[in-house]
C-alpha positions in Angstrom: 0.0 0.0 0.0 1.4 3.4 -1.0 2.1 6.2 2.1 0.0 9.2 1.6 1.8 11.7 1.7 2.0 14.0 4.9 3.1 17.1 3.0 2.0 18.6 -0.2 3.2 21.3 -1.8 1.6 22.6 -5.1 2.7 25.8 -7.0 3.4 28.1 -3.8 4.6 31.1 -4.4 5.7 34.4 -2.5 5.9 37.8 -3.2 6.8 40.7 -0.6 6.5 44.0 -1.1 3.0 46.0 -2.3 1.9 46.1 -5.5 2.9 49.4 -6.3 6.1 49.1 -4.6 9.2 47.5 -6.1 8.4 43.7 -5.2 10.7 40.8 -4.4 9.6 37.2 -5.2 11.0 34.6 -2.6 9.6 31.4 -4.0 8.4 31.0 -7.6 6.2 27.7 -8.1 7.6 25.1 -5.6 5.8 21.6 -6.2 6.7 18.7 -4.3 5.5 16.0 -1.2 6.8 14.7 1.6 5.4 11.1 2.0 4.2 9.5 5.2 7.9 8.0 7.0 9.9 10.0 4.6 13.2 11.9 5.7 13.6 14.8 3.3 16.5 17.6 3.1 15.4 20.7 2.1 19.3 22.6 0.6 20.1 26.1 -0.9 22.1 29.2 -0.3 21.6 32.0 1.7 18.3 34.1 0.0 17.6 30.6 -1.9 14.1 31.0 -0.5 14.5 27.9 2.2 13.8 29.9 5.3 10.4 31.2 3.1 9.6 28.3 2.5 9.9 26.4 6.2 7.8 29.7 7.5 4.9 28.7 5.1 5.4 25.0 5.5 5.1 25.7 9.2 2.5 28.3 8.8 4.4 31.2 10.3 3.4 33.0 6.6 1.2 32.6 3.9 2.3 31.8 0.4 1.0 34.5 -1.9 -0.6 31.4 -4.2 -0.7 28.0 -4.2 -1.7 25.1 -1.7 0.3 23.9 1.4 -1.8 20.6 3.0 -0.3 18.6 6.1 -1.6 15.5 7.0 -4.8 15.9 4.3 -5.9 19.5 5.6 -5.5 22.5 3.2 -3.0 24.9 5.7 -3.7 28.0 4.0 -7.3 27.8 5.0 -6.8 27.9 8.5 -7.2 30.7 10.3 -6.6 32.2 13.8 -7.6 29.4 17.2 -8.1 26.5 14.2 -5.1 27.3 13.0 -2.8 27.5 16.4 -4.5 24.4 17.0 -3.4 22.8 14.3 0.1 23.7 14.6 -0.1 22.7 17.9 -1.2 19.2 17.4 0.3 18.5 13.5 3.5 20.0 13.4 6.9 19.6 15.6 9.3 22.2 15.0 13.0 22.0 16.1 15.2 25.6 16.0 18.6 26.2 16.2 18.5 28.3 19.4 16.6 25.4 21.1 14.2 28.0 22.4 13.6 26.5 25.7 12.5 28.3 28.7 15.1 29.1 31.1 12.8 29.4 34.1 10.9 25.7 33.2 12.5 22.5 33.7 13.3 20.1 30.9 10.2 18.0 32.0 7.9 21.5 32.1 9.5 22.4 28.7 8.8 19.7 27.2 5.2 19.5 28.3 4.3 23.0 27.0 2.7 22.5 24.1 0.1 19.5 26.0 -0.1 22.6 28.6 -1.0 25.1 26.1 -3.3 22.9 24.8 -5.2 22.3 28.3 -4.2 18.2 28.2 -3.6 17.1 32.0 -0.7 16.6 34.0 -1.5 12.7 34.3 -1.5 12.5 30.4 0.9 15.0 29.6 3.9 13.1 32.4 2.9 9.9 30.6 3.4 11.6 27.2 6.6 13.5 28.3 8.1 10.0 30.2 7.8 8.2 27.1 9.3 10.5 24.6 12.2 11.3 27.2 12.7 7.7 27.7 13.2 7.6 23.7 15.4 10.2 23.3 17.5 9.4 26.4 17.2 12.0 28.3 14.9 10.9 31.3 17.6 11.7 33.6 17.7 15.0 33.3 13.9 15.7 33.1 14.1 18.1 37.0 17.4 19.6 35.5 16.7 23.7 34.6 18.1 24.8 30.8 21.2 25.9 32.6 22.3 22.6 34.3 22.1 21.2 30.6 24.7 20.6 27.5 24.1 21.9 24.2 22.8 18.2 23.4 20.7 17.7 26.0 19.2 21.1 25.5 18.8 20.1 22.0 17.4 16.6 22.4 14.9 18.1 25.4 14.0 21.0 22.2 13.5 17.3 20.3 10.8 16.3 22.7 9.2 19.0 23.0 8.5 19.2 19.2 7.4 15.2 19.0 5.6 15.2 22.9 2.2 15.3 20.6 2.9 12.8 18.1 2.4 15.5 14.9 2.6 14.6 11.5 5.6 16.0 10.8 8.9 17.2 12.2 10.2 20.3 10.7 14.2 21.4 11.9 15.3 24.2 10.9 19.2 24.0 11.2 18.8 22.4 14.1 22.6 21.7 14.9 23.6 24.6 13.7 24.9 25.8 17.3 25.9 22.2 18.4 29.4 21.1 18.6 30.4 18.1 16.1 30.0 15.5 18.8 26.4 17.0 19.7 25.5 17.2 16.1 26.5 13.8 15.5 24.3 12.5 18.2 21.1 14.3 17.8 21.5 13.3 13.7 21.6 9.8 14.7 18.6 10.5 17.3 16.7 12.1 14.6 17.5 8.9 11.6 16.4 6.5 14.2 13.1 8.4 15.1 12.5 8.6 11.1 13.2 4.6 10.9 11.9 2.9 14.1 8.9 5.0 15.1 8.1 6.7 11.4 8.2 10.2 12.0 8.4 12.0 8.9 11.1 15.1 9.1 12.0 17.9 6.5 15.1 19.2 7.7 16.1 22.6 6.2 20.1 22.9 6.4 23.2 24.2 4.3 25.2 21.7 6.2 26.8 18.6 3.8 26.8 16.4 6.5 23.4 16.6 8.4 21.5 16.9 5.0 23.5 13.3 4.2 20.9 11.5 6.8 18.2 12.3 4.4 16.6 9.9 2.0 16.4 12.8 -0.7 17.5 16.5 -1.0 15.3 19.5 -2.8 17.9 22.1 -3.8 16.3 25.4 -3.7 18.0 28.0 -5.7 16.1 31.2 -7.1 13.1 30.4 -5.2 12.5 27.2 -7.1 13.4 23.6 -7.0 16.5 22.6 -9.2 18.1 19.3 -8.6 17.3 16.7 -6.1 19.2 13.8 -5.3 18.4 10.5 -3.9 20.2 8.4 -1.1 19.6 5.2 -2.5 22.3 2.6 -2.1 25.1 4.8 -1.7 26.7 4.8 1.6 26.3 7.6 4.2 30.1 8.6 3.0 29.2 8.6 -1.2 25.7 10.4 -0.3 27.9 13.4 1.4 30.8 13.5 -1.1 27.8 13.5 -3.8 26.1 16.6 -1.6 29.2 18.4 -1.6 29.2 18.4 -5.2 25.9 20.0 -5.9 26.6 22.3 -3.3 29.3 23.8 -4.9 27.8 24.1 -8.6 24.8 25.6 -6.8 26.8 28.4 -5.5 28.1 29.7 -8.4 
């Protein structure tokens, strides 16, 4: 049985600026899916149009046309408590800053989004216990942000974006201020979620080596798609040699 897909994307576009003002087009016709279990890499310089396209994916924006649907519902559609909802329940998001609360513990963190959501402690500690216990970081659930590493604040960042279950994981460089160890780790963390449990992830990163635990990479250059390549066979170590290449004809 084929995987429906969790993301579609058809013909988004996005324009800033007013129509009588000088305009600048960000993305211009992006068409593609993301399909139930899939790990895709999202790829492209800076002012490619990959940050644009995350903030519509994760309905931070709007695109100016076209259709965004997660998990079957039409996202553009949705509109102020419907929509927070949405996000809420659908859509994991891991940043680079890890965004945690300094003044929460990791366990309270974590629990946020069941909080903001009005779910119970009963169910939320259950949901919290077993996502912690996945990630590895149970230990450290009564730890503040400041009694944790990079990595664990990460990986705590990683459970707060999956506590709900959503549809799909969205990172946007997320080890982008982790150290190579740290990196490494929450990588492998993140490969493991996508083949034991399913989780579908887009990652969006201009980093060789984290975009090499994808299955596929979109190149975004110009605002629109222009190569993608496939993991295939090839080893981790062929995948990222073959990445490096396309990164460096894409930049010129």
């Amino acid at each position: 049985m084929a995987n429906k897909p969790v993301v579609t994307v058809e013909a988004v576009t996005k324009t800033y600026g007013k129509a009588n003002e000088k305009q600048y087009q960000a993305l211009k016709g992006i068409d593609f899916t993301v399909e139930q279990g899939e790990f895709v890499g999202i790829m492209g310089a800076s002012g490619s149009g990959k940050t644009t396209l995350l903030n519509i994916l994760s309905t931070l924006d709007t695109p100016t046309t076209g259709k965004v649907s997660i998990n079957g519902q039409d996202v553009t559609q949705l509109k102020g408590n419907k929509l927070s909802d949405f996000r809420a329940q659908q859509i994991g998001f891991i940043f680079q800053d890890f965004n945690l609360l300094e003044n929460l513990t990791a366990r309270e963190n974590i629990a946020l989004p069941m909080a903001l959501q009005g779910v119970g402690t009963k169910k939320s500690d259950v949901a919290v216990d077993k996502i912690a216990s996945t990630l590895g970081i149970d230990h450290v659930l009564d730890h503040y942000p400041t009694e944790l590493s990079g990595g664990q604040k990460q990986r705590v960042a990683a459970a707060r974006a999956l506590v709900q279950e959503p549809a799909i994981l969205f990172g946007d460089e997320p080890t982008g201020a982790l150290d190579s160890k740290s990196a490494r780790e929450l990588l492998d963390t993140m490969h493991n979620l996508n083949q034991e449990q399913g989780v579908s992830i887009l990652l969006v990163t201009h980093d060789a080596f984290s975009a090499s635990y994808a299955e596929r990479i979109l190149f975004i250059k110009d605002g629109q798609i222009g190569q993608e390549l496939i993991h295939g066979d090839k080893t981790q170590e062929e995948f990222y040699q073959e990445i490096l290449k396309t990164v460096g004809t894409f930049q010129q």
